[in-house]
N, C-alpha and C positions, 0 to 999 in steps of 0.2 A: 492645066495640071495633068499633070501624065498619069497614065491605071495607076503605075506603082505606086506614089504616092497618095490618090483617094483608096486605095487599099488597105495602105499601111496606118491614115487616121481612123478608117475603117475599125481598122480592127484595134485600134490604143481607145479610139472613144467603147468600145465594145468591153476591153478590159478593165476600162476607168468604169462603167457601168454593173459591170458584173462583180469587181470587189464592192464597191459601197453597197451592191444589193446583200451580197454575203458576209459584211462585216456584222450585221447582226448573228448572224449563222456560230461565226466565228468566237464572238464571246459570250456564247449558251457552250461552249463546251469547254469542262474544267480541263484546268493546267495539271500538269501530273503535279506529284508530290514530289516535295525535293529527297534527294538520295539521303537518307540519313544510316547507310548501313555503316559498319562497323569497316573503319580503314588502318590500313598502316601507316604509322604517326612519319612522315618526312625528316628527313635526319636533321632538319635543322629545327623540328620541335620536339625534340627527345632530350628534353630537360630534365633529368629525374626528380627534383622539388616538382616541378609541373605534371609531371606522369603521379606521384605519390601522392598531390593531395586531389587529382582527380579523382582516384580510387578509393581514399578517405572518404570523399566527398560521395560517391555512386555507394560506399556499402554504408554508410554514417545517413543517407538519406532512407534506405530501404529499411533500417531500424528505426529511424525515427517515427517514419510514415505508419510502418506496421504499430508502435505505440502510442500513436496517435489516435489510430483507431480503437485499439482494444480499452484504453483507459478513457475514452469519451471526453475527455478535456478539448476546448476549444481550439488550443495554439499549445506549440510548445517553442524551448527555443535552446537550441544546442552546440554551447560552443567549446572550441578544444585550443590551448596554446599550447605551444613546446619551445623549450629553449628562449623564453622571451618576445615571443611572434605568435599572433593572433594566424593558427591553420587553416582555423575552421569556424563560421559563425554564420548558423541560417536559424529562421524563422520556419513554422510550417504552422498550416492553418490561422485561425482567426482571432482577432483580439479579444474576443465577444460572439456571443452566435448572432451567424449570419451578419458579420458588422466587418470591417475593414481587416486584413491581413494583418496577422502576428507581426508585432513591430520590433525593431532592434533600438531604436533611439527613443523609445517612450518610457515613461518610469514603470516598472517594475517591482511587486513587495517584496522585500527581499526576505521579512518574517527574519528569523533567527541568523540569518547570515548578517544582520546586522551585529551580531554580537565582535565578529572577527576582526570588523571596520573597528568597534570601541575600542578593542585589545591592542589596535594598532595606536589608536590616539593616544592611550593611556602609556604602550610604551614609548612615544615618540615621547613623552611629556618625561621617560625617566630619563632617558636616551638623551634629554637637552638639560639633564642636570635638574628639573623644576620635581621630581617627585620619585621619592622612594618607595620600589613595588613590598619594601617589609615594613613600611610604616604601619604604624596601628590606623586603620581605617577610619575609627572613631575620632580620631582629631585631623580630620579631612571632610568631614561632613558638618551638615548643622548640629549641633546640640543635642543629644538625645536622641537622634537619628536609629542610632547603631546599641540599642537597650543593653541592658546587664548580660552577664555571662550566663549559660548556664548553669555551671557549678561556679563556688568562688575562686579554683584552681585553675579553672580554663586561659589560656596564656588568650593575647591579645587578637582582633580578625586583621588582618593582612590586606594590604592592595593583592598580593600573591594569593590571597585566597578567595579573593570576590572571582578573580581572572580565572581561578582550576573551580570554581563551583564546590570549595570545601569549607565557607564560611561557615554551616553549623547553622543557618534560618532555617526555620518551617515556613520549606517550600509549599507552593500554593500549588496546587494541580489545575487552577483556572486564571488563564491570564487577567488584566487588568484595563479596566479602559475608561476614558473621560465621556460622559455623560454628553449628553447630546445638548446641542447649545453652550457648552461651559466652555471657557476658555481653557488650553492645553496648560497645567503648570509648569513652569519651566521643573531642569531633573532635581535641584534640592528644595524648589517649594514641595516635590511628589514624595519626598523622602522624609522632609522635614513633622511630618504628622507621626512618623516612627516607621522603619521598614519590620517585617515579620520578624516575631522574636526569636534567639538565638535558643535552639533547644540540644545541641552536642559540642562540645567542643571545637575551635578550627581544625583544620585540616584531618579528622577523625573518620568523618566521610563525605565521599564524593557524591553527590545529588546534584544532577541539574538544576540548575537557579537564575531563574527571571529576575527575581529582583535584585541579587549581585549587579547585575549588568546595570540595574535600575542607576544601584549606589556608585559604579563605574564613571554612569553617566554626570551624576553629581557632583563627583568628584573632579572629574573635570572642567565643569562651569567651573567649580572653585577656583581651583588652580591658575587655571586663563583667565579670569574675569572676565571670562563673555557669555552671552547667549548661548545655549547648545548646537545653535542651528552654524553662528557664526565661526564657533569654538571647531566643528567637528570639519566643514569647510578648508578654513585654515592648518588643520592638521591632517586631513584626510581626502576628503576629493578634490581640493586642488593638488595638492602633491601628489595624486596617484592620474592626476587627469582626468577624473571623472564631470561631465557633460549635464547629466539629467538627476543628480542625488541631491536628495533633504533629505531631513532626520524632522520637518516638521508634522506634528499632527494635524495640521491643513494650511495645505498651501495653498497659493492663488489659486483663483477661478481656473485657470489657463491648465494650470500642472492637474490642479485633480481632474478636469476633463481630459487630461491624456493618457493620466496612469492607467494599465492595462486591469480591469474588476479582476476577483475572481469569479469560480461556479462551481456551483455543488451540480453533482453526477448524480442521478437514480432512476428509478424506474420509470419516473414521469416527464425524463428527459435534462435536460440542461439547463440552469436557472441562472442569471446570474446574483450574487451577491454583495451587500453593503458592508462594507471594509469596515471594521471597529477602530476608534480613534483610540490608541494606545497607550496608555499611560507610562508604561515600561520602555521608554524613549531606546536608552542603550540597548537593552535587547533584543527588540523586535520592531522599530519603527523605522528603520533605513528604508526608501524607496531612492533606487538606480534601474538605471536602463540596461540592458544584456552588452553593450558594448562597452558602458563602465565595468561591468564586471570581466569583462575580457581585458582589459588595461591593467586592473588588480590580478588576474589570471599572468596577464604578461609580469607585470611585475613581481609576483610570487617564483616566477619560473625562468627570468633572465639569468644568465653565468655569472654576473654577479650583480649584488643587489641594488635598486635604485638610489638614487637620494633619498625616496619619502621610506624607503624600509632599510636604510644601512645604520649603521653605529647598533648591530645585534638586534634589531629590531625583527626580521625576518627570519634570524639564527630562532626567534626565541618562539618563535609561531612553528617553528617543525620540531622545536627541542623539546623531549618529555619533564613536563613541571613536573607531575605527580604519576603515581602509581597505584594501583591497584591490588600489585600481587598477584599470583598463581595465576599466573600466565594472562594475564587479562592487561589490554594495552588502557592505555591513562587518558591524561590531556597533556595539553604543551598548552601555555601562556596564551589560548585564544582558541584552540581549534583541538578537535577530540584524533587519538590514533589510532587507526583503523589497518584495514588490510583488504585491497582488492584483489582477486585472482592469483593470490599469496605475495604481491608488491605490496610491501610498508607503506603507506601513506598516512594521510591527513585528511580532515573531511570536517564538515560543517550543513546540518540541513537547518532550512526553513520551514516551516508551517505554522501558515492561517489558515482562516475558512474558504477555501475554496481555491488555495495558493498553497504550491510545494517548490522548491528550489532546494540546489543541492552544490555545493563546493568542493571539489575532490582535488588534492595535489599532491601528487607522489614525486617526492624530491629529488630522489636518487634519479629520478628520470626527466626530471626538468618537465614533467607533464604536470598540468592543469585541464579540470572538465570542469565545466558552471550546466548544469541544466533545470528548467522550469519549466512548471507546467499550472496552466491558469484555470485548473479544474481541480477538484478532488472527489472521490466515490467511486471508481468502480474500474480498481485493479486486480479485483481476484483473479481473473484471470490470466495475468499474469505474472512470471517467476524466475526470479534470478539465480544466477549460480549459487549464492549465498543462502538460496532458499526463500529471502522476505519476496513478498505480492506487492514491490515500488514499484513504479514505470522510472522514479529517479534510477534505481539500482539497475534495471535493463539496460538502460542507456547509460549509466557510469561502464559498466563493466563490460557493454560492448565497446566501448572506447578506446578502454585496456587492453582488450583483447585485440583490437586491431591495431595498434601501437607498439604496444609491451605483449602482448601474446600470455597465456593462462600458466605463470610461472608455481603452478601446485603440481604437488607428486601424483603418481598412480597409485601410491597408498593408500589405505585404507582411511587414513587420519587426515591425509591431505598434509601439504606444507605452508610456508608463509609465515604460520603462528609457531610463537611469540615473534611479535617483531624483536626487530637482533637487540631493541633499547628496554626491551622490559623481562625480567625476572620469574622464571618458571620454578613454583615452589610447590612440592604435592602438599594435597589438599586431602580433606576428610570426601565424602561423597555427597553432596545436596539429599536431604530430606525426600522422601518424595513427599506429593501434596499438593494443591492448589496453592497456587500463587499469583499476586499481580503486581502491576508495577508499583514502585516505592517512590513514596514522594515523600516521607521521614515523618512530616503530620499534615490532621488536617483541622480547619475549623467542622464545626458538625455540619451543615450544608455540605459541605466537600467531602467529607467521610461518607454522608448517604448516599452523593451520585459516587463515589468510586465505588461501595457495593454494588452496584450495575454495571461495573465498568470490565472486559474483555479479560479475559484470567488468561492462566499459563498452566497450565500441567502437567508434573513432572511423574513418570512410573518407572521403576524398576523392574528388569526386566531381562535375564540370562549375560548378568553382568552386565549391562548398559543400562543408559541413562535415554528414555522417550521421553520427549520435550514436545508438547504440543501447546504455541502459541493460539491466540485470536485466527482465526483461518483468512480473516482481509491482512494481515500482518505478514503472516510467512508460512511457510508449509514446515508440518511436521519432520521433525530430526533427530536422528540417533544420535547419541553422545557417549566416547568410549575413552576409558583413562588411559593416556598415554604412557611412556616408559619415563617421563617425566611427573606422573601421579595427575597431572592436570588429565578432566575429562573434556574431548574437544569432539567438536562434529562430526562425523563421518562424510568425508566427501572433502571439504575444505580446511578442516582442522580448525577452525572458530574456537576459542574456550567457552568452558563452562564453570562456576567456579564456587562454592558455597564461602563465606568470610565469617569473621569472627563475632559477629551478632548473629544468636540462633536464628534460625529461622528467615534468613537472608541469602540470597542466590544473585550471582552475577551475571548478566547473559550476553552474550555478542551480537545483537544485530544491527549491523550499519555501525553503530557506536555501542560502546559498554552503556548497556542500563539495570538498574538494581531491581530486583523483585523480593517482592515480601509475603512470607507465608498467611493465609487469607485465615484470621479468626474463626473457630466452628458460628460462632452469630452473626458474623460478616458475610457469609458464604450467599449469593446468588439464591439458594433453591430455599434458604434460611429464607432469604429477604424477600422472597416471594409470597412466601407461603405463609409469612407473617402479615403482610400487607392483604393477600386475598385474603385470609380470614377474617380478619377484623373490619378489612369491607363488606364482605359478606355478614357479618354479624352486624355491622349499623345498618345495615339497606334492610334486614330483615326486622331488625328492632322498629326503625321507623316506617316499616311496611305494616307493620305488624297492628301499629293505630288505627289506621284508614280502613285496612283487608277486618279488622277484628270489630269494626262498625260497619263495615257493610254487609258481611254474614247475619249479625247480629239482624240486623235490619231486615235480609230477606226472609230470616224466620222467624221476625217478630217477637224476637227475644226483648224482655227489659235489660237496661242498663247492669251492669253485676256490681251493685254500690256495697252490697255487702260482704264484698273480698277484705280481706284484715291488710290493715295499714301499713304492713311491712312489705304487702305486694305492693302498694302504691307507690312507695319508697323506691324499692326498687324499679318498678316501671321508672320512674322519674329520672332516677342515675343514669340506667339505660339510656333513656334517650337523649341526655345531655352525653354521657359519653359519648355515642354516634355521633351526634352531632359533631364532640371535637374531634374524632374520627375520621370526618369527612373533610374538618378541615384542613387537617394534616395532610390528608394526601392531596386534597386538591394543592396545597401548597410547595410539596414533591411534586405531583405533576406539573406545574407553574413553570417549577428550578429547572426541571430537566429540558422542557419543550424552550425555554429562553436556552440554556446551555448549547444544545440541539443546532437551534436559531445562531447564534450568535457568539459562542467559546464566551460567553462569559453571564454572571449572573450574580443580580442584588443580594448576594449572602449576607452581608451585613444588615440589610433591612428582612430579611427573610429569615432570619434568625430568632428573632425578637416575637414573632409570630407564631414560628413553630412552637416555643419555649411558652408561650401563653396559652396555645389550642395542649401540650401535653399539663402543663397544671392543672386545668379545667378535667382534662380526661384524668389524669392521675385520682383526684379527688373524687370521681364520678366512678372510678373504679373501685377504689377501696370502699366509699360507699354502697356501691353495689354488692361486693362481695360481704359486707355487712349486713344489709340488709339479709343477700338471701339466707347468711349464716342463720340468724335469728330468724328468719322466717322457718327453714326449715325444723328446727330447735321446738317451738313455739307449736308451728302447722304443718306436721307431717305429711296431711293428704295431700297437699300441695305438692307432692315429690317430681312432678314432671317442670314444673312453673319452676320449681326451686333449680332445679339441673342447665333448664334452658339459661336462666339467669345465671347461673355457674361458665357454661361452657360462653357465654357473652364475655365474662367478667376476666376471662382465661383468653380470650382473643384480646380482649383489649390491654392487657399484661404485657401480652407477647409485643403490640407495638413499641409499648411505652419501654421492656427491656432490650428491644433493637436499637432503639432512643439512644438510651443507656451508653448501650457499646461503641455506637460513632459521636457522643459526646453532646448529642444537640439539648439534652435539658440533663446536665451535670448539674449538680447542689449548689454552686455557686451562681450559672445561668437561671435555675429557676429562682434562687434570691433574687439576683436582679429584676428578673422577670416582675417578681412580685412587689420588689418595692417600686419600679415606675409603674407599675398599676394600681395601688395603692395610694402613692404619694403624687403621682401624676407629672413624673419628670420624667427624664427619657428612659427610656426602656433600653436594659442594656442585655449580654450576651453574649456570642463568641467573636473573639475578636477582628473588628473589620481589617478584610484584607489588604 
């Protein structure tokens, strides 16, 4: 072998030896980072559909993310169609804390967006000839369902009027739901026991109403002769294509492990929540997944209508049914009319406990937004154009804004309002004065938790109108009469609107809602300081046993057996008053902490109880004040004993006439009251919801 060649293995074994010693070497030192800076798109990817919903997608990401944060909700999920095509549809964050990725294809509570899906069945069912939306309601339900008029001149309730929320029930301020282990009634065994009685006329006012949608849903088992689960299928998510929806109050094992909980938001962090089984089927019991509702999005927003919403069916979802008046937008056949960023639209929100969802489609623009959010508590912080503290309204109206752009004046009044389909008539000028929302009536449970419930108030003020809602609701707003007599926001021009029942105000946020001027004995600082005192007066009366024996005791006092019998009397009443005192409220604080818990509460059984603990006190008061009357009369020296027993007898008054005014022990409730305790049959009261 020649040099050159033991050289040349020389040196290859040398190299072969020196990488394998350096290949360790070699992979301890990281790889760079891949180039990810900002390039110029190659002209053969300069698609502008592709370029526009990049951009969509980079600024629709940065809002979302940022209210993801601020509103503490787990996951959200946000999607946008135009023109019939799904733009936009992403998930951010979690299904659950700390639990698997916000899902697109899992069920979803849709809460009140379920009402829109009904409005569709019911018109597909006029739409095919099977059902007139002016029939009288009442001979489309069970028997008795749909009770007497309110007056004997009141004209008949309408399919047309369950749809606009003008039927004239006393609306319930607390939703409804089936007991735990019971089986779900189907919608006319739910209605069949009687829906809430008719207390105004049809179509006289507008209130929103759960239980319309109830009788909707009823109505259409009838019609179809099926199940509601089957019925609503056939008429609804299959024809719109929907994947992941029921309308059942529990489905299989399978689906409720997938549907996405909610969570209540507060100080103590994230919790999640157990979903109440609903009885109010058409109203609030639809669960879909985000991609079903992007299919209903597409179909709201195709050039022209699909199969499942043609023959006017879709016409009739953006067409104004009813009106309002003085400049205030209506409903249309399913969906309320609204105004984003001064665009005409439509809208639709949900909310359960610990679930909000939001439906927004502005027609003239072939746009649709669906957003949800699987949290609720803690939006203050943030604020939309419109003024309300949503995280829905943020990201509604950045959607708008980056699509259709913020079509309001630099006006003072803003534009937009009226939309072009409703009637701007001047008005007189809203009252001023505490107000809160209007739900037309209530049973007495319902009456005492609205006394608690977030006011509105309205001051007069160098010609305008301050409007200071709830502060988690919306921020404060100027309201100033236009050259049209309507008074509208300052900033967006939203109406404002007082109507022809005193004492009645219309307000614009997100949707028209009514407010009703707050009774002087209904009043918060009223209902306070009725309840402190009269607890303060039973805690001292039955402190006053124990603390008046043990003084006694340390100074060796006798018994005082020779006080006159009218002080004994009254000791006696006293303390039976407190005593029902304490029951009372222990049994408001019960309603409220279930309420709190869970939107809804045994008023029906909690009824019957309060109405027997105020009989007991009723009696235990006028006795008292008897007593001390005659005592005083009788035994003057007594003037401190007699006063204290007075100023007792006046606390306990003051509950029983706060009683009074939200209806929980009316003349006829304590009759009943008294003949099932008496007679030992059931104990009757305000009517179950």
């Amino acid at each position: 072998m020649t040099l050159a060649k033991r050289l040349w293995r020389a040196s290859a074994l040398l190299l072969a030896l020196g990488g394998a010693l350096a290949q360790p070497l070699v992979a301890e030192v990281p790889r760079p980072p891949p180039d990810l800076a900002p390039r110029a798109l190659e002209p053969e990817e300069l698609d502008a559909v592709t370029v526009a919903r990049l951009a969509l997608r980079y600024d629709l990401d940065g809002v979302a993310l940022d209210v993801l944060g601020a509103s503490g909700a787990p996951g959200i999920v946000l999607g946008v169609a135009l023109a019939g095509q799904t733009v936009f549809l992403e998930a951010y964050g979690s299904a659950s804390v700390g639990g698997a990725p916000m899902p697109l294809d899992a069920p979803l509570w849709l809460a009140s967006i379920s009402k829109p899906l009904t409005a569709i069945a019911v018109l597909r069912l006029a739409a095919q000839g099977h059902l007139d939306l002016d029939a009288d309601a009442a001979t489309l339900l069970p028997e008795g369902a749909l009770g007497p008029p309110a007056h004997p001149d009141d004209g008949p309730v309408t399919v047309r009027h369950l749809l606009t929320h003008t039927a004239g029930l006393d609306v319930r301020s607390l939703g409804l739901t089936v007991p735990d282990g019971a089986p779900a009634p189907s919608a006319r065994d739910a209605v069949a026991a009687g829906l809430p009685p008719r207390i105004v006329a049809p179509g006289e006012r507008l209130v929103y109403c759960n239980a319309c949608y109830l009788a909707l849903a009823a109505i259409v088992e009838g019609v179809t002769g099926q199940a509601q689960e089957e019925a609503y299928d056939d008429l609804v998510f299959e024809p719109l294509g929907f994947a992941h929806a029921s309308i059942a109050a529990e489905a299989d094992a399978a689906y409720e492990a997938a549907t996405v909980p909610g969570h209540a938001v507060g100080p103590g962090g994230v919790a999640a929540l157990t979903m109440p089984r609903l009885l109010e089927s058409g109203a609030g019991r639809v669960r879909a997944s985000a991609s079903d509702l992007m299919a209903l999005a597409e179909a709201l927003t195709a050039p022209e209508a699909p199969e499942a919403l043609e023959d006017g069916v879709r016409a009739q979802l953006f067409a104004p049914a009813v009106r309002l008046g003085n400049g205030m937008p209506g409903w249309t056949l399913g969906l309320a009319k609204t105004a984003v960023l001064g665009h005409p639209a439509v809208r639709h929100d949900g909310d359960l406990p610990g679930v909000r969802a939001a439906l927004l489609v502005v027609p003239e623009a072939q746009l649709a937004v669906f957003a949800y959010l699987n949290g609720t508590g803690a939006d203050a912080g943030l604020e939309a154009a419109s003024g309300r503290r949503d995280a829905r309204d943020v990201l509604l109206e950045a959607v708008v804004a980056r699509i259709l752009g913020d079509a309001r004046d630099a006006d003072e009044l803003g534009s937009g309002w009226p939309p072009a389909d409703a009637d701007a008539t001047s008005s007189p000028a809203p009252a001023p004065g505490l107000y809160r929302f209007d739900r037309v009536a209530r049973t007495g449970p319902e009456r005492m938790l609205a006394a608690a419930t977030p006011v509105v108030r309205l001051e007069v003020g160098g010609g305008a109108l301050e409007v200071a809602p709830p502060p988690d609701l919306a921020a404060p707003a100027t309201y100033r009469r236009g050259d049209d007599g309507v008074y509208r926001r300052v900033g967006d021009g939203a109406p404002l609107a007082s109507t022809d029942t005193p004492g009645r105000v219309l307000l614009h946020l997100g949707t028209t809602v009514g407010l009703e001027r707050v009774p002087w004995l209904e009043r918060p600082a009223v209902f306070a300081a009725s309840h402190g005192a009269a607890a303060v007066a039973a805690l001292l009366v039955l402190l006053s046993w124990p603390v008046g024996a043990f003084v006694r005791w340390r100074r060796r006092e006798p018994v005082a057996w020779t006080l006159p019998s009218t002080v004994g009397r009254a000791r006696a009443f006293a303390r039976v008053g407190a005593v029902a005192v304490l029951g009372v409220l222990a049994v408001l604080v019960a309603l409220t902490l279930r309420v709190l818990a869970t939107s809804d509460a045994p008023l029906a059984a909690a009824a019957p109880v309060l109405q027997g603990f105020a009989l007991v006190l009723a009696v235990a008061t006028l006795g008292l004040l008897a007593a001390s009357a005659t005592g005083a009369a009788r035994h003057p020296s007594h003037r401190a004993r007699w006063a204290w027993h007075a100023l007792v007898a006046l606390a306990f008054a003051a509950l029983l006439v706060q009683g009074w005014t939200w209806g929980l022990w009316s003349p006829e409730a304590l009759q009943a009251t008294w003949a099932g305790l008496v007679g030992g049959g059931s104990v009757g009261g305000a009517p179950s919801p």
